[in-house]
C-alpha positions in Angstrom: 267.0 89.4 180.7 265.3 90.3 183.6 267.2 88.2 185.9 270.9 87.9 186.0 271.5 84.0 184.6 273.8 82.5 186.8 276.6 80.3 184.2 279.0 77.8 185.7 282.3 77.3 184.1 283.7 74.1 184.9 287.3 73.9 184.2 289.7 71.2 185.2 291.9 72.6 187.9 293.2 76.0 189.3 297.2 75.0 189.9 299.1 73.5 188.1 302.7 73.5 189.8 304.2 70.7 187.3 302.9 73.2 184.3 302.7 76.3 185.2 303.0 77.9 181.2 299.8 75.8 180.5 298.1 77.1 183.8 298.9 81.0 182.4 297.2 79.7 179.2 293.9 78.0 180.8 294.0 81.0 183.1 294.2 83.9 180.2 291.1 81.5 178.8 289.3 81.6 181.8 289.4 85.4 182.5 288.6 86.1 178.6 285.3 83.8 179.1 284.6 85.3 182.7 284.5 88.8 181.0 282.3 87.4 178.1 279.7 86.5 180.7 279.9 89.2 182.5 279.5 91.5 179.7 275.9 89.3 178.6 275.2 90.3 181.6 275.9 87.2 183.6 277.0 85.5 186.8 280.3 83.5 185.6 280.7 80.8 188.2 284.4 79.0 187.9 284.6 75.8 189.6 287.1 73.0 189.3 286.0 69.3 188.6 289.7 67.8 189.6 289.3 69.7 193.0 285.1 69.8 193.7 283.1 67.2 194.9 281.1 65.5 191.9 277.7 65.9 193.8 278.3 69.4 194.6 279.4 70.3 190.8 276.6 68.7 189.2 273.4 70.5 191.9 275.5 73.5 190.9 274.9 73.1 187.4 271.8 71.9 187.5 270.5 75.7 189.5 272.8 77.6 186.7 271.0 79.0 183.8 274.2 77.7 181.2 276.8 75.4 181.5 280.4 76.3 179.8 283.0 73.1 180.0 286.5 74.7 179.1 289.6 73.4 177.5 292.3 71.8 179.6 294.1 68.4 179.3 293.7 65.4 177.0 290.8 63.2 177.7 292.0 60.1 179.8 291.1 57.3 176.9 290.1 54.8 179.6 286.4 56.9 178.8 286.3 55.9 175.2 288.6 52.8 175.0 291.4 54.5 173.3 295.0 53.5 173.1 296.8 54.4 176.5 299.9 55.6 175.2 299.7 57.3 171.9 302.2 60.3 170.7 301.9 63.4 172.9 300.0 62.1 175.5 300.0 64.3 178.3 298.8 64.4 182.0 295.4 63.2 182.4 292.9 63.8 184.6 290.3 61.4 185.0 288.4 62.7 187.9 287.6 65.8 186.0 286.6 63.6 183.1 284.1 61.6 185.1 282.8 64.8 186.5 282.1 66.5 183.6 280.7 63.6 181.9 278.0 63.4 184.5 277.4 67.1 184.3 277.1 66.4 180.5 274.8 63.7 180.6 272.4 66.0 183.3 272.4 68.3 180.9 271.0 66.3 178.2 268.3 64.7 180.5 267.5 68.4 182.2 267.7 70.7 179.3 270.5 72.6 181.1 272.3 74.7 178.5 275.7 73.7 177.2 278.4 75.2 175.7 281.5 72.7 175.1 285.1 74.6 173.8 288.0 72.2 172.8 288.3 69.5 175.4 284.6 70.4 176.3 283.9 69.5 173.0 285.7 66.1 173.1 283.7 65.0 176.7 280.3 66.2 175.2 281.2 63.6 172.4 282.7 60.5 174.8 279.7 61.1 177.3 277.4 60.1 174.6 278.9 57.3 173.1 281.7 59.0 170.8 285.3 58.2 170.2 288.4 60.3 170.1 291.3 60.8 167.6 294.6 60.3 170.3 296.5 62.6 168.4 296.5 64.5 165.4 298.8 67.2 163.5 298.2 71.3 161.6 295.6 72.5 164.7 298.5 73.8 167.1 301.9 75.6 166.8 304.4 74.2 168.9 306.7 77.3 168.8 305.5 80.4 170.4 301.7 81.4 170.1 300.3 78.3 170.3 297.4 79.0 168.0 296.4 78.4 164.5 294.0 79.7 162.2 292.0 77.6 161.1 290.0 77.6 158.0 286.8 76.1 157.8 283.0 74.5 156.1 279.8 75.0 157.3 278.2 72.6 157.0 274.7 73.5 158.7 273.8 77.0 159.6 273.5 78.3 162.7 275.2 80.4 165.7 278.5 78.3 165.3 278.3 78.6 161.6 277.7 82.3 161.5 280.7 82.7 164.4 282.8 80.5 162.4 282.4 82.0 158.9 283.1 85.5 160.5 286.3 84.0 161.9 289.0 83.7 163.1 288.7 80.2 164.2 291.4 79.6 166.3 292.7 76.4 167.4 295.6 74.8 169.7 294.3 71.0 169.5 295.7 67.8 168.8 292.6 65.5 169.8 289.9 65.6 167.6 286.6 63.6 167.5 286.7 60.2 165.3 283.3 58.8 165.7 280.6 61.4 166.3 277.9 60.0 169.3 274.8 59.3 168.5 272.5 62.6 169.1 274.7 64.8 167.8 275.6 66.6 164.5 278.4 67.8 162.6 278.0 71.8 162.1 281.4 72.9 161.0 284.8 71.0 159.4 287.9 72.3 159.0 289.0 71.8 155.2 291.2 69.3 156.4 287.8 67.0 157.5 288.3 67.6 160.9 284.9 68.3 163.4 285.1 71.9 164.4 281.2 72.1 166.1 278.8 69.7 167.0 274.6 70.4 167.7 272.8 68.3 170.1 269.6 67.2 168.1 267.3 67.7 170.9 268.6 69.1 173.9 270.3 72.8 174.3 274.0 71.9 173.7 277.0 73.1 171.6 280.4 72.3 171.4 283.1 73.9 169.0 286.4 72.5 168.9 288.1 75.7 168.3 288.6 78.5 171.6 286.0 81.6 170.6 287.5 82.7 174.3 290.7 83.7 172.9 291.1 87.2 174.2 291.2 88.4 170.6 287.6 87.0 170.3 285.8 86.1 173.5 283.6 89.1 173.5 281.9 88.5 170.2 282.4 84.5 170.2 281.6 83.6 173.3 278.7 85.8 173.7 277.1 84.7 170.4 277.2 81.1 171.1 276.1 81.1 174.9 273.0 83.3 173.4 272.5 80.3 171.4 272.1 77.8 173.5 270.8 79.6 176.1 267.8 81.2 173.9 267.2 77.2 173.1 267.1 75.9 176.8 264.6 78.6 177.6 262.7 77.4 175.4 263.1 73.7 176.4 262.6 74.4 180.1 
């Protein structure tokens, strides 16, 4: 690449006082994806959608080269009509939802390169019309490392295929998506049925529900799948 692409990382916040284990989670994350960037050769932007201005979040995704939305909290289920209390509902965070759903749905009209992981995954899904499972069981541990293994079908080839049949795929979820919107596709299940990736049909956008920025992975994941969708909004734009 002759010019160093600039990708923004939109997270949802950068403290967390009431939870400060999850924060040293989302942070390790971060870092791992930051590096994973960097080492493409890249510009990693991290901004916050809880604590940025929704105007300024979404000019500064449309002037990025790629778009990553991270993992965080549960999606507030005000965006899909889900059920407000459900069994491990969490803190929400509705003003990063709404943000990223707009920086979403820019990114479908502009051809802006998209890479969704976990809860990125899940907005991708509610911005375009898809609903939510509320809560779900086997994709986290609850005791220690919170992450799974998880094994998987592919069920159409591709860069999120290839990364998950390589594996590991590992997961800390347990939100899931029930309806798939309309415009996207089911790449990859777990064997137990549940969506693992989706492929826009038309525009430059992935999302896998499993976190290729683990630090065990990030490197080779992340890399593989931001070349993806990258190498298909180049050629879109």
């Amino acid at each position: 690449m002759h010019h160093r692409p600039t990708v923004l990382l939109l997270h949802v916040r950068d403290a967390r006082p009431h939870a400060p284990q999850f924060q040293q989670q989302l942070t390790t994350l971060n870092d791992a994806t930051v590096a994973a960037v960097e080492a493409l050769g890249g510009t990693a932007e991290l901004v916050a959608a809880a604590d940025v201005a929704e105007s300024t979040v979404r000019e500064r995704a449309r002037r990025a080269d790629a778009v990553v939305v991270l993992g965080g909290e549960d999606v507030d289920p005000a965006f899909y009509d889900g059920p407000r209390d459900y069994p491990g509902s969490g803190f929400h965070e509705p003003v990063a939802d709404r943000v990223s759903i707009a920086v979403i749905r820019d990114a479908v009209q502009h051809g802006i390169p998209l890479l969704g992981i976990c809860r990125g995954l899940q907005l991708m899904n509610v911005a375009l019309g898809g609903t939510l499972v509320p809560d779900m069981h086997g994709h986290r541990s609850l005791d220690g490392d919170p992450f799974v293994q998880t094994r998987v079908t592919v069920e159409r080839e591709g860069a999120a295929g290839s990364v998950a049949g390589a594996g590991p795929v590992l997961c800390t979820h347990h939100q899931a998506i029930d309806q798939v919107a309309p415009g996207l596709s089911v790449l990859v299940r777990a064997v137990d049925g549940v969506v693992e990736a989706v492929a826009h049909d038309t525009a430059p956008m992935l999302g896998v529900q499993w976190h290729p920025e683990h630090p065990d992975t990030a490197l080779t994941q992340v890399g593989m799948l931001l070349r993806d969708v990258m190498s298909r909004g180049s050629a879109a734009r």
